[in-house]
Structures are given as structure tokens and as C-alpha cells.
C-alpha positions as CSV (number, residue, x, y, z in Angstrom):
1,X,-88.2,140.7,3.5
2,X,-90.4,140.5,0.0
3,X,-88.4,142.8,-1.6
4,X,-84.3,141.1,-0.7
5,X,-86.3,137.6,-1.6
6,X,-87.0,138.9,-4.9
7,X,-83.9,140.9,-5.8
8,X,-82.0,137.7,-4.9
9,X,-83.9,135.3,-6.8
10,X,-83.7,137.4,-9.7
11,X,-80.0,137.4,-9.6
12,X,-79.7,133.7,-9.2
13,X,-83.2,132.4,-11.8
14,X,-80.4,130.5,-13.5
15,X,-80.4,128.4,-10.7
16,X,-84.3,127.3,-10.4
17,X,-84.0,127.5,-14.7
18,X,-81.2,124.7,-14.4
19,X,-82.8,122.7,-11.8
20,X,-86.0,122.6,-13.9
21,X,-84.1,121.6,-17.3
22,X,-82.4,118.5,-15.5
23,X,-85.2,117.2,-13.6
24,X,-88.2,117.7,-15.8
25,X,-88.7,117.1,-19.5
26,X,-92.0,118.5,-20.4
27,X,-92.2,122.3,-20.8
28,X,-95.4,122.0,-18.9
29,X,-93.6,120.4,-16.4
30,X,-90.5,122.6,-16.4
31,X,-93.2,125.9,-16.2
32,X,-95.1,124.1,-13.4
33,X,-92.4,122.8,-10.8
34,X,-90.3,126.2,-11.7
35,X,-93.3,127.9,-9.6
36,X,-93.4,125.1,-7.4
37,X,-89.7,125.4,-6.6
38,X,-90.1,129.3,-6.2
39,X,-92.9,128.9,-3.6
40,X,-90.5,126.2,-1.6
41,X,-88.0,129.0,-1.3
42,X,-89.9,131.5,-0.1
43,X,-91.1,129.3,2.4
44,X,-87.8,128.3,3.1
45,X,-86.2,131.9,2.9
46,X,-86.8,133.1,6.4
47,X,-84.1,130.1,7.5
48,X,-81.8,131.6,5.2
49,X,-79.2,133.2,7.6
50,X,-76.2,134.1,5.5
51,X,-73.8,131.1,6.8
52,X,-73.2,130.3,3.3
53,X,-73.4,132.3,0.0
54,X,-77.4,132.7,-1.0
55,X,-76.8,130.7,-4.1
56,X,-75.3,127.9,-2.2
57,X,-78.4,127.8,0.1
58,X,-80.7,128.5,-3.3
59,X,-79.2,125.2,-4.8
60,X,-79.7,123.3,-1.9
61,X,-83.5,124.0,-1.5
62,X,-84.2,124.0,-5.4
63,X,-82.3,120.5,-5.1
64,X,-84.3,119.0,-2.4
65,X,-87.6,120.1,-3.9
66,X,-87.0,118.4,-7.5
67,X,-85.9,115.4,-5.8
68,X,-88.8,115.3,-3.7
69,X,-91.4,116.3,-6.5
70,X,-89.7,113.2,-8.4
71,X,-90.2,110.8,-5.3
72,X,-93.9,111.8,-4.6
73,X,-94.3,111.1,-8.4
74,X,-92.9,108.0,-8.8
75,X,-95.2,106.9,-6.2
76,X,-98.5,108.2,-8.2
77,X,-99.7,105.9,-11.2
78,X,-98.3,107.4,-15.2
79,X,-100.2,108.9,-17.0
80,X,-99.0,109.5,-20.4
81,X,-100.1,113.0,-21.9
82,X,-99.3,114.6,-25.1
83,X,-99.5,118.2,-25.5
84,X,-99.6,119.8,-29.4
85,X,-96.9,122.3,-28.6
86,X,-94.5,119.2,-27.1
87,X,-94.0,118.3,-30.4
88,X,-93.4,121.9,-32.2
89,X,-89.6,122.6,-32.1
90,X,-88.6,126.3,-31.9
91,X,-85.7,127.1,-34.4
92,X,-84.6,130.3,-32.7
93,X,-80.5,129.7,-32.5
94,X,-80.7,130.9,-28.7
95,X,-83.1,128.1,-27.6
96,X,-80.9,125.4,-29.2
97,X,-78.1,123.7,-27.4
98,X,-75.0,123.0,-29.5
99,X,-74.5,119.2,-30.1
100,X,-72.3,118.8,-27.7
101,X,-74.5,120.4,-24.7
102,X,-77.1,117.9,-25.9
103,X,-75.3,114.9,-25.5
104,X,-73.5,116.3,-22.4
105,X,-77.2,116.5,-20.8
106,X,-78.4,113.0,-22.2
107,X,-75.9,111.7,-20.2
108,X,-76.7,114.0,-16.8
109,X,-80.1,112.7,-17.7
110,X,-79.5,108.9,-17.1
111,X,-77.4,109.6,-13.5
112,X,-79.3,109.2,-10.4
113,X,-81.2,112.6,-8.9
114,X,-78.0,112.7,-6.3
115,X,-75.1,112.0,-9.2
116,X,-77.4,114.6,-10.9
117,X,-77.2,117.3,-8.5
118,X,-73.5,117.3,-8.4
119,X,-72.4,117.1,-11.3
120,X,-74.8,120.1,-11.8
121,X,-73.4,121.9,-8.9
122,X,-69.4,121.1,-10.2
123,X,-70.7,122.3,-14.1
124,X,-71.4,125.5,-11.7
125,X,-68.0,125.8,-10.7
126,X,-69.2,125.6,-7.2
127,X,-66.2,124.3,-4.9
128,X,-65.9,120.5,-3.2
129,X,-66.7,122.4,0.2
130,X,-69.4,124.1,-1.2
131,X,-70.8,120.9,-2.9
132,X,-70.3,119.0,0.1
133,X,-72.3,121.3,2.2
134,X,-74.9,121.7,-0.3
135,X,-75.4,117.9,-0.8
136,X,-74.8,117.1,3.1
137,X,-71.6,115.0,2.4
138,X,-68.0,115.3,3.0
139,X,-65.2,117.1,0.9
140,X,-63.6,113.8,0.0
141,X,-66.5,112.3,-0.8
142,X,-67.5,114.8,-2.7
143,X,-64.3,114.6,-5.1
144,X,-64.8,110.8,-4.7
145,X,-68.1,111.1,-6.6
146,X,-67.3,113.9,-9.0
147,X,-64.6,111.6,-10.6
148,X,-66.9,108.9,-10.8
149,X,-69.6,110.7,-12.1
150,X,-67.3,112.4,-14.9
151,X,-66.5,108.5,-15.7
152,X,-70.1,107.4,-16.2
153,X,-70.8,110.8,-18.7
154,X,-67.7,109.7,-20.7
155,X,-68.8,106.2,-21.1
156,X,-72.2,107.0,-21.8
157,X,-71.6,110.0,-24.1
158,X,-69.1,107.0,-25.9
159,X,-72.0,104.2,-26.0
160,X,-74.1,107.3,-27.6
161,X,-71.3,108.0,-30.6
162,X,-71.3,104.2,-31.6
């Protein structure tokens, strides 16, 4: 069971990778809940019973994990800490996103954790159905809030040019 757990998460990192960028903004952060996220699904893994592809399932757990880290955070008091190597930027062309991702993930940064998560899952190409089950809503509904979602980048990514 250790062994397909970690041949399949190492065909599928980019999922817990993506999940950390969009949720967390510290690299602290981003290394901590990574680990965090990775111990959820092997706890979770032996409910995984091949209904739906394993990335599908992956997102699902990585999803409900960040979102529940945030809540349980937003409940503790801030504490503000800077870190020396927050503030070092690392001019290696790989590590830095073209203009256009950056804006692009601005804007997935100011949607709600839910409005975040799809639009994630759609950037994906992951199918309404797929979505839908992912997120626990219906295939309409799912198309409903893609479209509306994909309005609220546009206009935000257009307040940001001005």
C-alpha cells in the first residue's frame, strides 16, 4: 500500500504543489502545509477506491485540507512574522511566472477558498462532472460558477491595469 501511495503521489505532486501556491503565501508556509497536506492523504488513502480517477480524489482531499487549515487559522490570533529569506527574490527564469500568470493568480488570490478551488480545478482542465464531484456540487452549477468566476478574474485583472 506504501509503495502505490507513493508512486501515485509522485505522478500527481503538481497537485499538492498547486494547492500550496494558491492557499499559502509564505514559503514557510507553502513547505509546512505541503507536508501537512501529504500526511492528510495518506490518512485518507486507504478510502481511496478507484470510483474516480486518483487525481480527482487527490484534489479533493488536498482541497478540503487547505480550506480547513485556513479556517482553523482564521480562528487563532495573527501573528505577523518576517523571515530574512521572505524578502530575497530568486532570479532563476524557471522560478518566475510570466506577467501575465502573476496577475492571473492575484486575481485567484482575492476569490473565496470555494471560487478558488474551481477555478483551479477548470485551469486543470478537469471536466464540469469532474469538478462537480470534486467540489460536491452539481454539473450545472458547476458551469454556473465557472462563468461567474471567469467574470470576477477579468474585472479584477482590469481594476489591476488602471
Amino acid at each position: 500500500m506504501e509503495k502505490e501511495f507513493t508512486e501515485l503521489l509522485y505522478q500527481n505532486q503538481g497537485i499538492v504543489h498547486k494547492i500550496c501556491s494558491l492557499y499559502f503565501n509564505t514559503r514557510t508556509d507553502k513547505k509546512d502545509y505541503k507536508q501537512e497536506l501529504i500526511i492528510q492523504l495518506w490518512k485518507a488513502f486507504p478510502s481511496f477506491n478507484n470510483q474516480s480517477k486518483f487525481s480527482t480524489w487527490m484534489y479533493r482531499v488536498c482541497l478540503n485540507a487547505a480550506i480547513d487549515i485556513i479556517r482553523k487559522e482564521k480562528t487563532q490570533p495573527e501573528f505577523v512574522k518576517y523571515e530574512y529569506h521572505d524578502f530575497i527574490t530568486i532570479s532563476d527564469s524557471k522560478s518566475e511566472l510570466s506577467e501575465n500568470q502573476e496577475k492571473l493568480y492575484q486575481a485567484i488570490n482575492t476569490l473565496s477558498d470555494i471560487d478558488k478551488a474551481i477555478i483551479t480545478l477548470y485551469l486543470d482542465e478537469f471536466s464540469y462532472k469532474e469538478i462537480a464531484e470534486i467540489m460536491g456540487i452539481s454539473e450545472s452549477n458547476t458551469g454556473v460558477k465557472i462563468n461567474r468566476i471567469k467574470s470576477l478574474i477579468l474585472k479584477s485583472i482590469e481594476n489591476g491595469n488602471k
